[in-house]
C-alpha positions in Angstrom: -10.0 -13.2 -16.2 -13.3 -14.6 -14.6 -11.5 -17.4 -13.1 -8.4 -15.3 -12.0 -10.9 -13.0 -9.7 -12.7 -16.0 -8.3 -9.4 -17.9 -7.4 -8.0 -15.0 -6.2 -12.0 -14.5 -3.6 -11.3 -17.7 -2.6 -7.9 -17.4 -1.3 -8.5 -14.2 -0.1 -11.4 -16.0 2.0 -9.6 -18.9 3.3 -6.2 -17.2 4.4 -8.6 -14.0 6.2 -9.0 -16.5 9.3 -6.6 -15.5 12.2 -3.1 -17.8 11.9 -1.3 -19.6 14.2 2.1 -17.7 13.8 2.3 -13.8 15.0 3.1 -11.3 12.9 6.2 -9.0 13.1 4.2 -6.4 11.6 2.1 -3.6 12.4 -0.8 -2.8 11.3 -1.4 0.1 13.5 -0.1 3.3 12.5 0.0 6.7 11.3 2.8 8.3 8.8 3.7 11.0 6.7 6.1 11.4 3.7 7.6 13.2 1.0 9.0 11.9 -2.5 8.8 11.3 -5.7 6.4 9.8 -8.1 6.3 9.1 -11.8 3.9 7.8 -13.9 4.5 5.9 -17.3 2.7 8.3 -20.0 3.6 11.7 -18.1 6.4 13.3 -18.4 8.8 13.8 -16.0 7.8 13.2 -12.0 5.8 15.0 -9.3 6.5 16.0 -6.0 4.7 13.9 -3.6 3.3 13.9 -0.1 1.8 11.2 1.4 0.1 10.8 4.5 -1.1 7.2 5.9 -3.0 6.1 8.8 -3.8 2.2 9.5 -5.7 0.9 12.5 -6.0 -3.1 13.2 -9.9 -4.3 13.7 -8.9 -7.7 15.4 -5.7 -9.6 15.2 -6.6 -10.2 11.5 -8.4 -7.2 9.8 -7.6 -3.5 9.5 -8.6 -0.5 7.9 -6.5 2.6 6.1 -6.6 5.3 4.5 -3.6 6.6 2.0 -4.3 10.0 0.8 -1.0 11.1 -2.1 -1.1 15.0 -2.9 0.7 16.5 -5.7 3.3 19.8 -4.0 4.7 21.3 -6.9 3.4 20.6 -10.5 1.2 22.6 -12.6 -2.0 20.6 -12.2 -3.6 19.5 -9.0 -3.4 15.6 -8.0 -4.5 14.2 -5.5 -5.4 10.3 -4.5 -7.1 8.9 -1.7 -7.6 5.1 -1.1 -9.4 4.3 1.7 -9.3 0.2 2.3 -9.9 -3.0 4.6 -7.7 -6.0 4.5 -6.9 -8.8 5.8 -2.9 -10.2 7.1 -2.0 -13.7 7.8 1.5 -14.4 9.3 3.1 -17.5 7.8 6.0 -16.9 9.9 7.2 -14.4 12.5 8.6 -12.6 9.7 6.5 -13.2 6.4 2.8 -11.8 6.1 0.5 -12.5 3.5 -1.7 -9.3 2.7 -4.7 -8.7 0.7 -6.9 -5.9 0.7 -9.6 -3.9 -1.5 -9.6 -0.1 -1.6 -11.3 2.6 -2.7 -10.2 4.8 -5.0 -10.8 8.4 -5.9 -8.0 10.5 -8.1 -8.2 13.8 -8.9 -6.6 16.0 -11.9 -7.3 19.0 -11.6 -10.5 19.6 -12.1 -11.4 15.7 -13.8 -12.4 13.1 -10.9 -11.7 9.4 -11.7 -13.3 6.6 -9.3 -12.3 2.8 -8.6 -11.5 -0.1 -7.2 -7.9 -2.0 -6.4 -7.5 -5.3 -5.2 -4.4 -6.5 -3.9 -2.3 -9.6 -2.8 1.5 -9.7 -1.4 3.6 -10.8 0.8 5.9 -8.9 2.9 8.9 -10.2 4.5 11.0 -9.1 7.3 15.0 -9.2 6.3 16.3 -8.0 9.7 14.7 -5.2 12.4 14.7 -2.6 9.7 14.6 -3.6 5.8 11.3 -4.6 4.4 10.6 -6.4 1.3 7.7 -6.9 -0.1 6.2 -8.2 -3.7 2.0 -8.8 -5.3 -0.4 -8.1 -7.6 -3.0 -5.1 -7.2 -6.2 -5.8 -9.7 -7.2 -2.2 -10.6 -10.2 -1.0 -12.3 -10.6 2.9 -12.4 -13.7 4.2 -14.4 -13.8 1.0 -16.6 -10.6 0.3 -17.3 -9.1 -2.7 -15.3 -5.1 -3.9 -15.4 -3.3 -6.4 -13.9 -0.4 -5.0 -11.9 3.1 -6.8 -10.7 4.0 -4.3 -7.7 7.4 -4.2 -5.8 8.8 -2.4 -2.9 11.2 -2.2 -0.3 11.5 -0.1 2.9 13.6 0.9 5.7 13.0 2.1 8.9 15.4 3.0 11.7 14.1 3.8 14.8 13.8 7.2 17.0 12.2 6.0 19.9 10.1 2.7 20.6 7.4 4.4 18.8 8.6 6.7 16.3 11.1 5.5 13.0 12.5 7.6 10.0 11.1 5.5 7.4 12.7 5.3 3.5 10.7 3.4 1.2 11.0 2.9 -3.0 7.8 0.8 -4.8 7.5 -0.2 -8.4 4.6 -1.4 -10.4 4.1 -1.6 -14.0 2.8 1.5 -14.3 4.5 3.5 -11.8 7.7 4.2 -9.0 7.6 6.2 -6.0 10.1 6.8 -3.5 9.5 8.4 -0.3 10.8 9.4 3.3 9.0 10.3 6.2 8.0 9.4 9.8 5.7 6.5 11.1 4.8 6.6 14.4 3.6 3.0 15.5 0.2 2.3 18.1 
């Protein structure tokens, strides 16, 4: 596992420097959206809302925050990653991603407190579907696991600025579906 996190520094270092192709993404933005969640080892799913804000630092670093609030279940969760990454366009329509966030969940009255690192790429399949696949590398209050994570979103535009956005992500653990707004910077 040693050598996994030290391969995966390094690449993480090499592919932070700015590329030669632009991205089709955007990295600045601010959404909100409602769904579904459900977590292998609970029963049933929870009513979701999510609210996400990104802002770029240069052309190739950004910072977010993700903050996921449980609407209608018994006990109170709530999750809030706050993170810095890194994108580097490999084409005008494929980005490599990687970023480490901080974690903080809370259940009810417990608190849990970590770390995620991630890796994906993201591809463009026309002006509105999104598809992207990685790994996240997730260690909350001791426990680490190794995560395969898949999603795919759509988003049709409003105005120039403003989209309805539908998006469904998978991991080993957990599936999520949501719809909202994103307004883009």
């Amino acid at each position: 596992m040693k050598t996994i996190k030290i391969a995966l520094v390094f690449v993480l270092f090499v592919l932070s420097f700015a590329s030669f192709a632009k991205s089709a993404f955007s990295y600045d933005y601010s959404g909100v959206g409602f769904g579904s969640t459900e977590i292998d080892g609970y029963s049933g799913s929870f009513d979701a809302t999510e609210i996400a804000s990104s802002f770029s630092i240069n052309d190739t670093y950004y910072v977010s925050v993700n903050i996921i609030l449980d609407r209608e279940s018994g006990v109170d969760i709530k999750s809030t990653a706050y993170s810095i990454g890194s994108h580097y366009a490999f084409s005008d329509t494929t980005d490599l991603i990687s970023q480490l966030s901080l974690i903080d969940v809370n259940i009810g009255s417990s608190s849990l407190d970590g770390t995620n690192t991630s890796i994906s790429i993201i591809n463009k399949i026309n002006e509105n579907i999104n598809v992207s696949a990685g790994f996240d590398y997730l260690i909350l209050e001791g426990d680490s696991e190794f995560d395969f994570n898949f999603g795919v979103s759509y988003e049709m535009p409003i105005t120039n600025k403003l989209s309805l956005r539908v998006a469904y992500t998978t991991s080993d653990d957990t599936s999520s579906t949501l719809i909202g707004l994103i307004y883009n910077y």
